[in-house]
C-alpha positions in Angstrom: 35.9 72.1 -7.9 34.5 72.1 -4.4 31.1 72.2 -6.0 31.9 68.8 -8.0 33.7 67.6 -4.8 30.4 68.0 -3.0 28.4 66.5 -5.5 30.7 63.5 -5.5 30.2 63.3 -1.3 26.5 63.7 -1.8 26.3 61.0 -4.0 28.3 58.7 -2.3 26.2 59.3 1.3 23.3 58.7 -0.8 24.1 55.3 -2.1 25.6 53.9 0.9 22.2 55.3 3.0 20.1 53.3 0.0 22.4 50.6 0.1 22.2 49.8 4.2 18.5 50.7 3.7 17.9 47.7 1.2 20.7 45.4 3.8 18.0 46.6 6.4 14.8 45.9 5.0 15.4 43.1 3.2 17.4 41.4 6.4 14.3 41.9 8.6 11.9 40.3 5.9 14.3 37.1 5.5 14.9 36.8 9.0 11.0 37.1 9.9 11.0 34.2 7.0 13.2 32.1 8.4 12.1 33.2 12.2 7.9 32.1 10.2 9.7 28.5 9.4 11.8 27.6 12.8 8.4 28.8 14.7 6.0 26.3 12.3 8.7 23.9 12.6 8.4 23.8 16.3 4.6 23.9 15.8 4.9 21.0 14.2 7.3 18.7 16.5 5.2 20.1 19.4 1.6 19.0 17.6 3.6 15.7 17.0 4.7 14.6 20.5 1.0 16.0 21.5 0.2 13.1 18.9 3.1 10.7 20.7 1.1 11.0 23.9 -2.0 10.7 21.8 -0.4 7.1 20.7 1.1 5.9 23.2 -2.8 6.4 25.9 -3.8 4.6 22.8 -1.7 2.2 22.6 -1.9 1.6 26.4 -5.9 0.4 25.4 -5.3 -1.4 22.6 -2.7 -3.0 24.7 -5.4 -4.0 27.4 -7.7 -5.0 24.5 -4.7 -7.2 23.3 -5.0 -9.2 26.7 -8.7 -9.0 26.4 -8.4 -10.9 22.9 -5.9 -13.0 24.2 -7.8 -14.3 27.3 -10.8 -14.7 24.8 -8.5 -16.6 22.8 -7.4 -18.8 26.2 -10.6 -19.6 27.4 -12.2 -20.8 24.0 -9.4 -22.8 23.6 -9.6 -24.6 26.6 -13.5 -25.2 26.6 -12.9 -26.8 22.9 -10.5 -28.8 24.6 -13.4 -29.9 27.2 -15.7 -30.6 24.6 -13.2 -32.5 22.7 -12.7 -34.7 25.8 -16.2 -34.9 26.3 -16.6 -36.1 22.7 -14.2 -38.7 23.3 -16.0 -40.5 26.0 -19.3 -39.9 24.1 -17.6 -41.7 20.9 -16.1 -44.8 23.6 -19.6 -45.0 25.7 -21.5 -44.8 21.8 -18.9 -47.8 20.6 -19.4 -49.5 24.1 -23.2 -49.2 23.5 -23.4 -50.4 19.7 -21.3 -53.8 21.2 -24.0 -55.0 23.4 -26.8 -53.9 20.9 -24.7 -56.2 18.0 -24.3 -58.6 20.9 -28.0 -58.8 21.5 -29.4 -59.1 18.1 -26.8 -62.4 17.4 -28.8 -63.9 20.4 -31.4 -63.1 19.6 -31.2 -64.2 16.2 -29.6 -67.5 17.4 -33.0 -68.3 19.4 -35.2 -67.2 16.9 -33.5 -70.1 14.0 -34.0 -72.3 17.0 -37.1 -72.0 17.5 -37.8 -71.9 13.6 -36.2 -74.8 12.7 -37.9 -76.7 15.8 -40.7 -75.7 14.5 -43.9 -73.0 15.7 -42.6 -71.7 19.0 -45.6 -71.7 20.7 -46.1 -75.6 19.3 -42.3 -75.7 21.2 -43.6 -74.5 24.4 -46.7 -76.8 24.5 -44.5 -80.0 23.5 -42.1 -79.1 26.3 -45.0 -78.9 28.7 -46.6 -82.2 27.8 -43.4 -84.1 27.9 -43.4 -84.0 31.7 -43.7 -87.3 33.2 -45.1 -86.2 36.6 -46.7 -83.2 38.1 -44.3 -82.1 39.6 -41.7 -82.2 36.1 -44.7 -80.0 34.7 -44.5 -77.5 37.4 -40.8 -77.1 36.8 -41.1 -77.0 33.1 -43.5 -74.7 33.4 -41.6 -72.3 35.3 -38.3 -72.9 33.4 -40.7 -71.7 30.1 -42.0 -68.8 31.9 -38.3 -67.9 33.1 -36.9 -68.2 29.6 -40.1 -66.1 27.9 -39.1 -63.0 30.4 -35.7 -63.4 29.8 -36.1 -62.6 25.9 -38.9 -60.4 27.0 -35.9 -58.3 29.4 -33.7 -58.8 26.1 -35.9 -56.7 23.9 -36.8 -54.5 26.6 -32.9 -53.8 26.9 -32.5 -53.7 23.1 -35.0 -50.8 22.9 -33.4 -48.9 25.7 -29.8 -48.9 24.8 -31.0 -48.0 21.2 -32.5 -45.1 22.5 -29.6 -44.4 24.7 -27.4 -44.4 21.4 -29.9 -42.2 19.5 -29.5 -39.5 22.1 -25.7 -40.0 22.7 -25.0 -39.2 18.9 -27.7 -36.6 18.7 -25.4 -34.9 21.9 -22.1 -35.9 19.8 -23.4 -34.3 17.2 -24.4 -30.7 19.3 -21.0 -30.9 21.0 -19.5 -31.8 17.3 -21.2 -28.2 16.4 -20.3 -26.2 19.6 -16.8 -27.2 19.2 -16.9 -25.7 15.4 -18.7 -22.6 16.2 -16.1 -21.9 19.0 -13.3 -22.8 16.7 -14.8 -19.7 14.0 -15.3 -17.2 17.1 -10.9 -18.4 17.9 -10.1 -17.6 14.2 -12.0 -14.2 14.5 -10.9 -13.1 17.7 -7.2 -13.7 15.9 -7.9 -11.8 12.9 -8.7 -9.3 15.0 -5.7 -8.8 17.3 -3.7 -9.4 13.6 -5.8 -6.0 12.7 -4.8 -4.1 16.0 -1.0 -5.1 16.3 -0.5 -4.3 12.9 -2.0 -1.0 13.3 -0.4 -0.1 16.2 3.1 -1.2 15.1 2.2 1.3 11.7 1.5 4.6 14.1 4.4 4.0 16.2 6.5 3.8 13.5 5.1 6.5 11.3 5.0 9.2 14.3 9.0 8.3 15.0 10.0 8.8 11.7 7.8 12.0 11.6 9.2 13.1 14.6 12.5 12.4 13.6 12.5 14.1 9.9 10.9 17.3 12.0 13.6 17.4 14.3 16.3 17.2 11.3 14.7 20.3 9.6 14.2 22.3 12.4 18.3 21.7 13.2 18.5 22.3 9.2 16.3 25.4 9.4 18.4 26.7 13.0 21.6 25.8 10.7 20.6 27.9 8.2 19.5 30.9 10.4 23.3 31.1 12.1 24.8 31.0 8.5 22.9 33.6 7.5 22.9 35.6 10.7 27.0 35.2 10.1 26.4 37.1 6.4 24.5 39.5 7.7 26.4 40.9 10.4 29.0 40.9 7.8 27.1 43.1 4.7 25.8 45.4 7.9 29.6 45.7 9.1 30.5 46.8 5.8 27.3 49.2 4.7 28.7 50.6 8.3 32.1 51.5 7.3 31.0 52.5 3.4 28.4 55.0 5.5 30.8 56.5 8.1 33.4 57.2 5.5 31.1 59.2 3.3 30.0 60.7 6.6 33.8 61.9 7.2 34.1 63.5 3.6 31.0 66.2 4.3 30.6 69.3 5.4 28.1 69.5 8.8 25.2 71.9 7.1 24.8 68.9 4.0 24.6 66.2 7.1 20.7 67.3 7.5 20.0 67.1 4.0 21.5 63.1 3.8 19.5 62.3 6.2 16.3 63.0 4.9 17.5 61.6 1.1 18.1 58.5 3.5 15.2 58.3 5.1 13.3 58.5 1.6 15.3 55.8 0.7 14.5 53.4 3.5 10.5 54.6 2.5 10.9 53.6 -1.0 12.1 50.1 -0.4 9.9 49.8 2.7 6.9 50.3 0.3 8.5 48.0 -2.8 9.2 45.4 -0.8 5.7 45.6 1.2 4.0 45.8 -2.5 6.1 42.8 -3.4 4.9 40.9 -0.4 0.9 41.5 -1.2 1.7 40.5 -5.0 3.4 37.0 -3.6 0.2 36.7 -1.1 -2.1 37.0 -4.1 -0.8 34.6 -6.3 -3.1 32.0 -5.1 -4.0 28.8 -7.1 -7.8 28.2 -7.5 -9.2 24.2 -6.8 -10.1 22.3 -10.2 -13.8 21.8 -10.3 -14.4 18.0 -9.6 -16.0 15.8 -12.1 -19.1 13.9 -11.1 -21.2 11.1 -12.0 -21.1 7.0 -12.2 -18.2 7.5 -14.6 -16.5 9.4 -11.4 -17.5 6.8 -9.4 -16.2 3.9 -11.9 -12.8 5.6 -12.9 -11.8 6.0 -8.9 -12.7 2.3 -8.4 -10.7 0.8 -11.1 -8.2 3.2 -10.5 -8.1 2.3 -7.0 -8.5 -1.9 -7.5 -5.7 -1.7 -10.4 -3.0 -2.1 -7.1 -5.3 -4.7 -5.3 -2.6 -7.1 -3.3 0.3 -4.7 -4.7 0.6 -1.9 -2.3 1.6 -2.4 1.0 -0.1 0.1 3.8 1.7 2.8 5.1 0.3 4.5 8.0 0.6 8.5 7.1 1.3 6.9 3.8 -0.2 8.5 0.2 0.6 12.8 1.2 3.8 13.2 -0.3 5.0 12.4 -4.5 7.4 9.3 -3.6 4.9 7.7 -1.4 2.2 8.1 -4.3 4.6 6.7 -7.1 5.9 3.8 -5.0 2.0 3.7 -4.1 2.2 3.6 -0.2 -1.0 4.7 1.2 -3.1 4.8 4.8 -6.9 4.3 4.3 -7.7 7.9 4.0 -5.0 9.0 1.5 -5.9 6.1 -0.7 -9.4 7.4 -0.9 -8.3 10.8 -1.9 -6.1 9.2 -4.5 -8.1 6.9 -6.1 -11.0 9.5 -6.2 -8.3 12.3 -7.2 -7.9 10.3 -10.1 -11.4 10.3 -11.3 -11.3 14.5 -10.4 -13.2 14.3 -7.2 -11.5 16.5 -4.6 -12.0 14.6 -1.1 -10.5 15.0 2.2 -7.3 13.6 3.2 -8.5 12.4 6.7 -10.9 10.2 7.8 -11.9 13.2 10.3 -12.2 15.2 6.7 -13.7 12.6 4.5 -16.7 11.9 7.2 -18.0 15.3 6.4 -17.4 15.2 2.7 -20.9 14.6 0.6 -24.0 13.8 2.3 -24.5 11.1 4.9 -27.1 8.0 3.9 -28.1 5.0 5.9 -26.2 1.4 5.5 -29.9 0.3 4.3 -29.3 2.8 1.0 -25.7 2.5 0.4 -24.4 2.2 -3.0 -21.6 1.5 -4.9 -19.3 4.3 -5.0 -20.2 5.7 -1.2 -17.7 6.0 1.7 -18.2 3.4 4.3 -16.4 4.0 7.9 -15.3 1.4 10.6 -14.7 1.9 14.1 -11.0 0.7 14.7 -8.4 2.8 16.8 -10.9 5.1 17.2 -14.4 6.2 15.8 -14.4 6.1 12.1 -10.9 5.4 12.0 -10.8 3.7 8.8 -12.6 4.0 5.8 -13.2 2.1 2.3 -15.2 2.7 -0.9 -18.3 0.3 -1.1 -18.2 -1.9 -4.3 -22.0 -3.7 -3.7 -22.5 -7.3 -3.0 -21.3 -6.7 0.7 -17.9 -5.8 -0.5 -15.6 -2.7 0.0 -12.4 -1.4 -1.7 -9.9 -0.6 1.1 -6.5 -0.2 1.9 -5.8 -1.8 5.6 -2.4 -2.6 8.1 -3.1 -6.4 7.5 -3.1 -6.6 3.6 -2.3 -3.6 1.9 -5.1 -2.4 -0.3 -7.5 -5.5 -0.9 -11.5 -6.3 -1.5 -12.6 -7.0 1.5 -16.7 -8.5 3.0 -18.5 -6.3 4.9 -19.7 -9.8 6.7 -15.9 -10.6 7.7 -16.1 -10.7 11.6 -14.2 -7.9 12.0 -15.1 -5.5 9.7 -18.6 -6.6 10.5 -18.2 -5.9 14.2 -16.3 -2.5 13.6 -19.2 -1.2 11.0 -21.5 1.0 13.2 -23.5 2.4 10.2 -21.5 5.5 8.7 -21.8 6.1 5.0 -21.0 9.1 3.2 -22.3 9.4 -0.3 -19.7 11.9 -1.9 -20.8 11.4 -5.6 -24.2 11.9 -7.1 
């Protein structure tokens, strides 16, 4: 009986010792889990406000640049003004001029059907001259006729001047007609390119706040779930505690040595399961799909990609999680890697990733298909997929995802030359 009595305590020291062994080992491994999560949690609020700063000295210059663009926009305005004004008084002093150039040719033409019905004009002028009855009325007629022969003389003279006059005053219309036109295009670009920067500003601010909030909420979800389980845990260790000590109390001292070490093979054992189960988890690790190539790549990923031309509004982080992608909200880069994805080419999802992706070619050798970057919030901060014809497929702050010219003056300007050719 004592026998079977000590069998009975045995066994019951054994299992509780396995029991608070497995509480043990598998309460450090969850709460180094959880611990793993809180800490990449903070990693990541921390590498966001890093990126908050990052915004916000950012949005500081494109702030400054705003003003710049603004000024711009201020002094163009008001020299178009100017050369309206000045194109005013050219039209008035042109109108004034064209008056006493109509007035001219009616006297003139007046005289000359005087003189033709009269007769031969210089047959006139000799008539008038031998009609003088003296000397003297000779003289005078003589000098009236030479008065009146300068006089039409000035009149032409006149004529040809202010004719001239007009000829250059419209040619100068004209050139200010032209200045005031070219300065008008250089407004409207200057405009779409403040539209570009405020709408890209207003997208990061937004995005990193609602990142930064939805990291905060998890890491007080993650800290919630620590103290809850903290709570359990104390309570199973509490009770392995009082299931151990009892068995402890039911023993003989010479049989305490001998628990011990049937413990402390129990603690090994599920040490070295749990371990083993560890490196199994680790190796189960999915292999990338090889990536098709080719023009019918190339092809697929840009009707993929122009099937949601003028229907997907731009989301700045946009495109990296499943509801974004089915509600098709992208940011330049993501929509890339999607439209490509679809066509089984595995690309970057940055613009900091995609830049290195394939091989670089010159703007001279671009084709369709290859990666063209723009210099926008920063260096090759956006980037599109080149159709041909000047032309790229892109997905921008202003319109969503859209066809865009190369030759627009703001892409144009922020184009310094980067292509990536990512399919052969």
């Amino acid at each position: 009986m004592k026998k079977k009595l000590l069998s009975i305590s045995l066994s019951s020291i054994i299992g509780a010792s396995v029991l608070f062994s497995t509480f043990s080992s598998s309460a450090v491994f969850a709460n180094e889990v959880l611990d793993q999560k809180i800490e990449k949690k903070r990693d990541e609020i921390s590498a966001l406000q890093q990126q908050e700063e990052e915004m916000k000295a950012l949005v500081g210059k494109l702030d400054a640049k705003v003003e710049e663009t603004n000024a711009k926009i201020k002094a163009s305005e008001k020299d178009v003004a100017k050369t309206k004004d000045e194109a005013k008084a050219l039209e008035e002093k042109i109108a004034e001029v064209k008056k006493k150039i109509e007035a001219r040719y009616k006297m003139l033409e007046k005289r000359a059907r005087s003189i033709q019905q009269s007769g031969n004009g210089v047959t006139t002028y000799i008539d008038v001259l031998l009609g003088a009855e003296s000397f003297g009325d000779f003289v005078d007629r003589t000098v009236t006729l030479a008065k009146i022969v300068d006089a039409d003389k000035s009149i032409l003279e006149q004529q040809k001047e202010d004719i001239k006059t007009l000829e250059d005053s419209e040619a100068k219309l004209n050139e200010k007609l032209d200045k005031i036109k070219k300065e008008l295009k250089e407004i409207e670009g200057l405009k779409e390119e403040l539209t570009y920067q405020i709408n890209d500003q207003k997208s990061m601010l937004a995005t990193t706040k609602q990142q930064q909030n939805s990291a905060n909420a998890d890491l007080v979800d993650l800290e919630n779930q620590k103290s809850i389980w903290l709570d359990k845990e104390k309570e199973k260790q509490q009770k392995a505690e009082a299931q151990k000590q009892i068995a402890k109390e039911t023993t003989e001292n010479n049989e305490s040595s001998s628990e011990k070490s049937n413990e402390s093979k129990a603690t090994a054992t599920t040490s070295t399961t749990t371990t083993a189960s560890v490196k199994e988890e680790k190796a189960a690790t999915p292999t990338t799909p090889v990536s098709k190539q080719g023009v019918g790549a190339i092809e697929t990923a840009i009707t993929v990609g122009s099937s949601i031309v003028g229907n997907s509004p731009y989301k700045w982080g946009g495109g990296r999680t499943s509801a974004d992608i089915k509600n098709r909200l992208f940011d330049c880069s993501a929509f890339v890697h999607w439209a490509y994805a679809s066509a089984g080419v595995n690309l970057g999802w940055s613009t900091s990733e995609l830049v290195n992706n394939g091989r670089a070619v010159s703007a001279s050798e671009m084709k369709r298909g290859d990666l063209v970057f723009f210099d926008t919030y920063k260096t090759n901060g956006h980037v599109g997929i080149y159709l041909g014809n000047g032309t790229f497929l892109n997905d921008n702050s202003s319109h969503g995802v859209s066809i865009d010219s190369m030759n627009n003056t703001y892409w144009k300007g922020a184009f310094k030359g980067v292509v990536r050719r990512v399919v052969e």
